[in-house]
C-alpha positions as CSV (number, residue, x, y, z in Angstrom):
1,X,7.7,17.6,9.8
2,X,6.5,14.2,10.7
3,X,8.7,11.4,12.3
4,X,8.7,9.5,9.4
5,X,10.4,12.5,7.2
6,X,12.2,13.2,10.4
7,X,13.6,9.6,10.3
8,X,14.9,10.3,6.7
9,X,16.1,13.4,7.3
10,X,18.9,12.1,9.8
11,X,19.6,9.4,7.7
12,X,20.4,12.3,4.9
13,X,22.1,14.1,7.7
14,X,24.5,10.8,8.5
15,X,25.4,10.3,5.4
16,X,26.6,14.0,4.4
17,X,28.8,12.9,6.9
18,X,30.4,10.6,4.3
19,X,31.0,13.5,1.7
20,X,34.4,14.8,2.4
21,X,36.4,18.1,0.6
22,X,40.1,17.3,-0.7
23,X,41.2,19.4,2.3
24,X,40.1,16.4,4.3
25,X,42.5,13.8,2.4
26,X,40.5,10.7,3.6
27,X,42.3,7.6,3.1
28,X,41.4,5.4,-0.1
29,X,40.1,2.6,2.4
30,X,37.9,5.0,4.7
31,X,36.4,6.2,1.6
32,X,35.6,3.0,0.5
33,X,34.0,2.3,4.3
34,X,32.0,5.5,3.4
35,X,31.1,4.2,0.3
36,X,29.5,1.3,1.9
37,X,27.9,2.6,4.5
38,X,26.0,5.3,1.7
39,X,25.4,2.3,-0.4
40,X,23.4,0.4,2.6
41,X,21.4,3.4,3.7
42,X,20.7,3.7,0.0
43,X,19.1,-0.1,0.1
44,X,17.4,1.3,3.2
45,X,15.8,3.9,1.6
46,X,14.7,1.7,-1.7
47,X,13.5,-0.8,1.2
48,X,11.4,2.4,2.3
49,X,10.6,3.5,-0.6
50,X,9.0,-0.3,-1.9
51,X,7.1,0.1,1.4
52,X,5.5,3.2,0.4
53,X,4.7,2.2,-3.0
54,X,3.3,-1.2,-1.7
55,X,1.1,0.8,1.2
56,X,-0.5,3.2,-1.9
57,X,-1.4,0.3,-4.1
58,X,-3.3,-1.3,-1.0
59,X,-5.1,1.7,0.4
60,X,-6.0,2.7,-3.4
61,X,-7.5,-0.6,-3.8
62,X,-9.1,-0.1,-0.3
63,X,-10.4,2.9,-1.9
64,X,-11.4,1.6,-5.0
65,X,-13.5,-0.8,-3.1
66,X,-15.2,1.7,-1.0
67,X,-15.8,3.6,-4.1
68,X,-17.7,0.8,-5.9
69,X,-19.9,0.2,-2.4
70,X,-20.6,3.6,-2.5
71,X,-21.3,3.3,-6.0
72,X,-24.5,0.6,-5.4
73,X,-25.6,1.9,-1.9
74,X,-26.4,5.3,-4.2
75,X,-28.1,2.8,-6.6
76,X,-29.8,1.0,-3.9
77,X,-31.4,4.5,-2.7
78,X,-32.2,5.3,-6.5
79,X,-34.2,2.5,-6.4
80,X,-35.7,3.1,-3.0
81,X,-36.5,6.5,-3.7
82,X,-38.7,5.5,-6.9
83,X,-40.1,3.1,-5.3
84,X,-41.3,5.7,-2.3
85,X,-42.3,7.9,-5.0
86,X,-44.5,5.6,-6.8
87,X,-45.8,4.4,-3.3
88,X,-46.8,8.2,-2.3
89,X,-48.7,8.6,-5.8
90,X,-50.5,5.4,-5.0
91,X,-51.7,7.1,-1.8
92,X,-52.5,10.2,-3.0
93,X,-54.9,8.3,-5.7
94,X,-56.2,5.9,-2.5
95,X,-56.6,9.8,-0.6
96,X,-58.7,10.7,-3.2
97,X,-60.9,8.0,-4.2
98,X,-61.9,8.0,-0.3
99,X,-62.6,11.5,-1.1
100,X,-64.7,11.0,-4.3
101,X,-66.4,7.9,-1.6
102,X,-67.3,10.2,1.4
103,X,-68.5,13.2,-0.9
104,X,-71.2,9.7,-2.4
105,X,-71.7,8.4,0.8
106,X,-72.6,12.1,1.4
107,X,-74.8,12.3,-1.2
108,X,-76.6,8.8,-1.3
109,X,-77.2,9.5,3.0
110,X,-78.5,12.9,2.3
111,X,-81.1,11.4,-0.9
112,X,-81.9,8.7,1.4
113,X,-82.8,11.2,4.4
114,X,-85.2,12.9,2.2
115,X,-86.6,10.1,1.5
116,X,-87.1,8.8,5.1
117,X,-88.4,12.1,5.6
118,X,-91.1,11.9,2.7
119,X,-92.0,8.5,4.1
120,X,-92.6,9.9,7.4
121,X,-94.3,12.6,6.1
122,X,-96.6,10.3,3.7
123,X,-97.0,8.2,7.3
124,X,-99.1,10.9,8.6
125,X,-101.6,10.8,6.0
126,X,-104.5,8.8,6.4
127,X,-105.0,5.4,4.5
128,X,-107.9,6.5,3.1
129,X,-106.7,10.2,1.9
130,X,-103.9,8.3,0.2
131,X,-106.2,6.0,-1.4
132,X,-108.6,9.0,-2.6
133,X,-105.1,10.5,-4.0
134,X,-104.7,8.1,-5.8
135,X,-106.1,7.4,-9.3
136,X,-106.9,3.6,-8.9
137,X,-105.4,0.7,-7.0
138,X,-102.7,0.1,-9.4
139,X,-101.5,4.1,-8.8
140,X,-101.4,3.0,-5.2
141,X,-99.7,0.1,-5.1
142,X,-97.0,1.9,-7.5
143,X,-96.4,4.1,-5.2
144,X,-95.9,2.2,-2.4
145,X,-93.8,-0.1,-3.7
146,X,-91.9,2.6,-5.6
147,X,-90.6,4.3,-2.5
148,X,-90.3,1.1,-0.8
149,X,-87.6,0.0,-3.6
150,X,-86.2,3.5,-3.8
151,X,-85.3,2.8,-0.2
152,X,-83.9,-0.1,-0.4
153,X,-81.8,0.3,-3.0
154,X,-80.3,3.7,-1.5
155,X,-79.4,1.7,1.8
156,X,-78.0,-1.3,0.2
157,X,-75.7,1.6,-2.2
158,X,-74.7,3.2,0.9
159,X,-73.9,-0.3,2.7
160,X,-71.8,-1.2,-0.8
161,X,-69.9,2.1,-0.3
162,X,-69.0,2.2,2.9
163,X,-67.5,-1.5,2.8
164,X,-65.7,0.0,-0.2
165,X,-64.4,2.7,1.4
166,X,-63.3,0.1,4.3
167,X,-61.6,-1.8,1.7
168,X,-59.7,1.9,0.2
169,X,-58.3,2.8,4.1
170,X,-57.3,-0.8,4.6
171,X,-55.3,-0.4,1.3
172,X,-53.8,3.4,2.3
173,X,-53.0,1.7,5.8
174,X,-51.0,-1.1,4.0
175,X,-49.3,1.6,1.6
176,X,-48.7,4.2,4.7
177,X,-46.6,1.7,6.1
178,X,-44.7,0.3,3.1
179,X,-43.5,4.1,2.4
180,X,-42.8,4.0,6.4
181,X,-40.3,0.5,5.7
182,X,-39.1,2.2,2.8
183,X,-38.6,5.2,4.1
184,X,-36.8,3.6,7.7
185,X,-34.7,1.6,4.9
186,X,-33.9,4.4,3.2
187,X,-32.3,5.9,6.1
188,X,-30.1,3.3,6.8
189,X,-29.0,3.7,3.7
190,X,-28.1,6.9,3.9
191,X,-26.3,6.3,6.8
192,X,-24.2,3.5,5.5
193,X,-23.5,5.7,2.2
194,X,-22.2,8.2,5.1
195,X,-20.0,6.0,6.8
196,X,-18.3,4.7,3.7
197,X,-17.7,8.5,2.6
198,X,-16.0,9.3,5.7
199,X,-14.0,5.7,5.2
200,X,-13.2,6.9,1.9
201,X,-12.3,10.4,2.9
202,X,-9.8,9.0,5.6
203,X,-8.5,6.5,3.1
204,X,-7.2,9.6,0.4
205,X,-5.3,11.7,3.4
206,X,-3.5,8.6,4.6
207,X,-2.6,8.0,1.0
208,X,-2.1,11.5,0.7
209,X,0.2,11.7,3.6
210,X,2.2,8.5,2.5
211,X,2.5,9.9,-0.9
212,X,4.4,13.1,0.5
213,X,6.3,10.5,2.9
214,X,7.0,8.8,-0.4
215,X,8.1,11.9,-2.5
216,X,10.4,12.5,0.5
217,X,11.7,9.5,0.5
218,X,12.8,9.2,-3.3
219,X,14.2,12.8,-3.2
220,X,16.4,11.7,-0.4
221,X,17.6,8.6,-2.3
222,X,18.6,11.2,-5.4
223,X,20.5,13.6,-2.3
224,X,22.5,10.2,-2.1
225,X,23.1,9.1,-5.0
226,X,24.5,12.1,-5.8
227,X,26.9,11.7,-2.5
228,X,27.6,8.2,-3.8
229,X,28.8,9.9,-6.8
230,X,31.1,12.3,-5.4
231,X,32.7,9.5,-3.1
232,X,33.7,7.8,-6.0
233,X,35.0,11.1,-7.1
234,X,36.8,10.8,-4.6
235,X,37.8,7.1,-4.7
236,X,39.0,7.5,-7.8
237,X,41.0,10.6,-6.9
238,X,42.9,9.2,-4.4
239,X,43.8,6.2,-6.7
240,X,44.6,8.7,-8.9
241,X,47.0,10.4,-6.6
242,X,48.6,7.5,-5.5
243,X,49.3,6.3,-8.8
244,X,50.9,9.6,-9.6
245,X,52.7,9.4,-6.4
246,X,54.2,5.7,-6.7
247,X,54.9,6.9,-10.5
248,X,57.2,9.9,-8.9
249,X,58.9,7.1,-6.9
250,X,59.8,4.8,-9.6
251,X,57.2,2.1,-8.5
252,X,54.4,2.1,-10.6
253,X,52.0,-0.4,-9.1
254,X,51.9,-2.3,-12.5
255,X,55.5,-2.8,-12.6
256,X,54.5,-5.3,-9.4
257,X,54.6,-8.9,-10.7
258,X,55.5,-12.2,-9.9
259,X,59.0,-12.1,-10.2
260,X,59.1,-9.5,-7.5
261,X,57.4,-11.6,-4.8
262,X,56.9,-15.4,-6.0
263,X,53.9,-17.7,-7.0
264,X,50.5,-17.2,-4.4
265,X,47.9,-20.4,-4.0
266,X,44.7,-20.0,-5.1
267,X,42.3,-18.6,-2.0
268,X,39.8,-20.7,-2.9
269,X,40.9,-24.6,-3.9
270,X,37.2,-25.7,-4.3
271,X,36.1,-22.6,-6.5
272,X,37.5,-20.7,-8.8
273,X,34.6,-18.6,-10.1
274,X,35.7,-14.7,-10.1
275,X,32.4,-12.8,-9.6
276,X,34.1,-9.3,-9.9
277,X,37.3,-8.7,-11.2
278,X,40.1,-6.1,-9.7
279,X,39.9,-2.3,-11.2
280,X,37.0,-0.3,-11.8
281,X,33.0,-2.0,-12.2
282,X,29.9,-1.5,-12.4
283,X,27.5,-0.8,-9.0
284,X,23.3,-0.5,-8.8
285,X,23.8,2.3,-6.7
286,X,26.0,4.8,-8.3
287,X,26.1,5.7,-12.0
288,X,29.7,6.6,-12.5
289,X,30.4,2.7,-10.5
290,X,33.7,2.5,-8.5
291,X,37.0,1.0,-8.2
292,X,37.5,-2.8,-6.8
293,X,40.8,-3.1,-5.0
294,X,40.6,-6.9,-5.1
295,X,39.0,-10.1,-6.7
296,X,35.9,-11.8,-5.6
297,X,35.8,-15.3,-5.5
298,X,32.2,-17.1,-5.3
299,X,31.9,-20.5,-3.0
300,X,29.0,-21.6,-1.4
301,X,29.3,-20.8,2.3
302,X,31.8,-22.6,4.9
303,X,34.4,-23.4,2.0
304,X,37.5,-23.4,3.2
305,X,40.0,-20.6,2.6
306,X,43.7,-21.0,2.9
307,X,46.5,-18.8,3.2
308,X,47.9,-17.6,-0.3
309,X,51.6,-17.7,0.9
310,X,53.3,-18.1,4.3
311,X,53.6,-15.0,6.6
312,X,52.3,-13.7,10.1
313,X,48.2,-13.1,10.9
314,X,48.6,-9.0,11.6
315,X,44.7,-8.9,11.9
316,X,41.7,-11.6,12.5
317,X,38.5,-10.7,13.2
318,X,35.5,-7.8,12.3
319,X,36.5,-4.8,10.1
320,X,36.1,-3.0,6.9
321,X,35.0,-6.1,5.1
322,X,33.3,-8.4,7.7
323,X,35.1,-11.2,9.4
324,X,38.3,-10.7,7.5
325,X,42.0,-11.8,8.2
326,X,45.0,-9.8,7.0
327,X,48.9,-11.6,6.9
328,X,51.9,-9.7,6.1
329,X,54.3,-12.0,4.0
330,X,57.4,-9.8,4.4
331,X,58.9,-7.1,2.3
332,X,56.0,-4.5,2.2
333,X,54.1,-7.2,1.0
334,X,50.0,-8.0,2.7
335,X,47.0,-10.3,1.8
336,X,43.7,-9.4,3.1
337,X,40.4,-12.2,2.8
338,X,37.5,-10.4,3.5
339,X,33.5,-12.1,4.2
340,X,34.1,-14.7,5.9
341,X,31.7,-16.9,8.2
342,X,30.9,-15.2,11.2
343,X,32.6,-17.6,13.7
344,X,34.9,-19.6,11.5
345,X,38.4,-18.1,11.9
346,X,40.7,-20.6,13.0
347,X,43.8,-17.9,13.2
348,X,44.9,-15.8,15.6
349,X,46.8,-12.5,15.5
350,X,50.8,-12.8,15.7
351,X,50.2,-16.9,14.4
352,X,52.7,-18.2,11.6
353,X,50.9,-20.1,8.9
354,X,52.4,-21.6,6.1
355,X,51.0,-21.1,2.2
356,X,47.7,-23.7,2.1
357,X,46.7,-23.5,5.9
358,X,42.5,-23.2,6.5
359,X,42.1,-19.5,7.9
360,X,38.4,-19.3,7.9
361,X,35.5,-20.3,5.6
362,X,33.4,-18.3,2.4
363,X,30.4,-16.4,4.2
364,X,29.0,-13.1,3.5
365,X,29.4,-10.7,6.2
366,X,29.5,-7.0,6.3
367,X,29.0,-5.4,2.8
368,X,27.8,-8.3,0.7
369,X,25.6,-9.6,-1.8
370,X,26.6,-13.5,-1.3
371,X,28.7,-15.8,-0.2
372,X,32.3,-14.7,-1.5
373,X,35.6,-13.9,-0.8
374,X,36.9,-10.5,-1.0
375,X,41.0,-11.6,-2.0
376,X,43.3,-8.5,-2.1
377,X,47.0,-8.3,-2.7
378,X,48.9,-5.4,-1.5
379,X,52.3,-4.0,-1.6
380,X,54.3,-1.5,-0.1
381,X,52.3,-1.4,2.8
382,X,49.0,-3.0,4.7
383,X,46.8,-0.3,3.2
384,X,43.7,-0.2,0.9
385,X,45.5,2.6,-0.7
386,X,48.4,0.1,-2.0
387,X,46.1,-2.8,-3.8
388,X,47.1,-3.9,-6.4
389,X,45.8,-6.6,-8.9
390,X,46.2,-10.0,-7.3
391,X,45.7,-11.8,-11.0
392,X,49.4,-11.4,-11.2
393,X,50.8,-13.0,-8.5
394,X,48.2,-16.1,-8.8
């Protein structure tokens, strides 16, 4: 296994750690941490995942390119390998014409030879036996002049072929060495074409390896999915349970209004744009969605938030929901604010504050999608577990 599936392989290991049996009776707010913490190492692994996908699309391009070079280098040989072709058949035609030359320079030498030699023999006869040979005058003078011309033109044919067959090796030179460029071109070429198919043959096992990596990858992202699933199994069996369990007491968390406890303020004076209402919603990251044990409240960043009603700051500073602040008003009853600016709490734990005092300001830390403020309301205790919908004491 590689280090990139072993990388994903102990994020799948960490987050089994989230799936819990019943026999482990996690609280309703440590499954909801859970929850959260599976829901970021699934944007992880999508963030992976988009990585992969992007790194394939390049390298196939990559190789698409390298495809297409490959594509006109084998052209470019095509051509040079016709082109060598025809050059070899014009040398072979140059080859033998200085064939069909020599065998005539051959033949015109050895006609002129015998020639030579019948003038050298005619040499040794005496004027006068070649004038008794002869008929008459004109008989002589024929043939004289006759072997004279026969002579001459056999030398000035041989002279015309031999600067002919000059002319042919000149021309086979010239050709010799074109097929030699062509050839030295053709080479390069080839060697080119051979570099680019060892490019291209790297280029498919990277993608080939980042395809398994990707494979991986999205299987692992189904693995928690399906462990998102059963936390919310779970979420909602705890809910379940605790309704059933204030029901057995008498104190059904609906029977909770204002009556009970008195009018809160709104969080949020400057905004009141709810983004996600209290009780079960929708989520991107698990199918079944999950329950919301408060409302949010969108506000562009730094907006002040007060306290809803006047108690005693039990918590301020980093927890389940970012830089959050929890008072307790008395009577089993809490408020928790949850995202808040990194840096802007202006409370302290133990501090009295009164109903409208600036706690901290909007931001979006820990689990977040934006600026917001995560309001919760609960009672019978400063637990996740006893939320209950804040709409009716607002």
């Amino acid at each position: 296994m590689n280090k990139t599936k072993q990388m994903l392989a102990g994020v799948l290991a960490l987050s089994l750690l989230y799936v819990v049996t019943p026999a482990m009776a996690a609280s309703q707010q440590e499954l909801q941490q859970r929850k959260n913490q599976n829901e970021q190492n699934i944007k992880n692994q999508e963030k992976a995942i988009d990585n992969y996908e992007v790194e394939i699309e390049y390298m196939t391009r990559d190789l698409q390119n390298l495809d297409k070079e490959i594509t006109e280098c084998n052209s470019s040989i095509d051509v040079l390998d016709s082109q060598i072709s025809a050059m070899r058949s014009k040398i072979k035609e140059s080859e033998r014409e200085l064939q069909d030359i020599n065998k005539n320079i051959k033949s015109k030498r050895e006609m002129l030879e015998k020639r030579l030699q019948a003038m050298y023999v005619s040499g040794k006869t005496s004027y006068i036996e070649l004038v008794l040979s002869c008929s008459d005058i004109s008989d002589l003078l024929s043939r004289t002049q006759l072997i004279s011309s026969l002579v001459e033109h056999d030398t000035g044919l041989i002279e015309s072929l031999e600067n002919y067959q000059k002319d042919v090796k000149e021309r086979k030179s010239e050709l010799d060495q074109q097929k030699k460029d062509l050839s030295g071109l053709q080479e390069l070429l080839e060697k080119e074409k051979k570099a680019l198919e060892d490019k291209a043959t790297e280029k498919e096992k990277m993608i080939e390896k980042i395809q398994g990596n990707l494979e991986y990858a999205r299987t692992v992202r189904q693995q928690m999915y399906a462990e998102q699933e059963a936390i919310d199994a779970q979420i909602r069996a705890a809910a379940e349970a605790r309704e059933r369990e204030m029901a057995a007491k008498g104190q059904k968390l609906k029977h909770y209004n204002v009556s009970d406890v008195g009018q809160m303020a709104w969080p949020v004076p400057a905004s009141g744009n709810v983004t996600s209402e209290f009780g079960r919603r929708d989520t991107p990251f698990a199918a079944i969605g999950d329950f919301h044990t408060g409302l949010d409240i969108s506000a562009p960043a730094g907006t002040p938030i007060i306290a809803a009603r006047a108690g005693t700051v039990v918590y301020a500073g980093w927890g389940g929901y970012g830089v959050m602040v929890i008072i307790d008003h008395g009577g089993g009853l809490y408020t928790l604010y949850g995202h808040g600016t990194d840096g802007s709490i202006s409370v302290s734990n133990g501090q009295q504050v009164s109903a409208g005092d600036v706690i901290m300001g909007v931001g979006s830390t820990g689990y977040s999608t934006g600026p917001h403020l995560h309001f919760e309301v609960r009672v019978g205790g400063n637990s996740m577990n006893n939320a209950v919908n804040p709409r009716q004491f607002l």
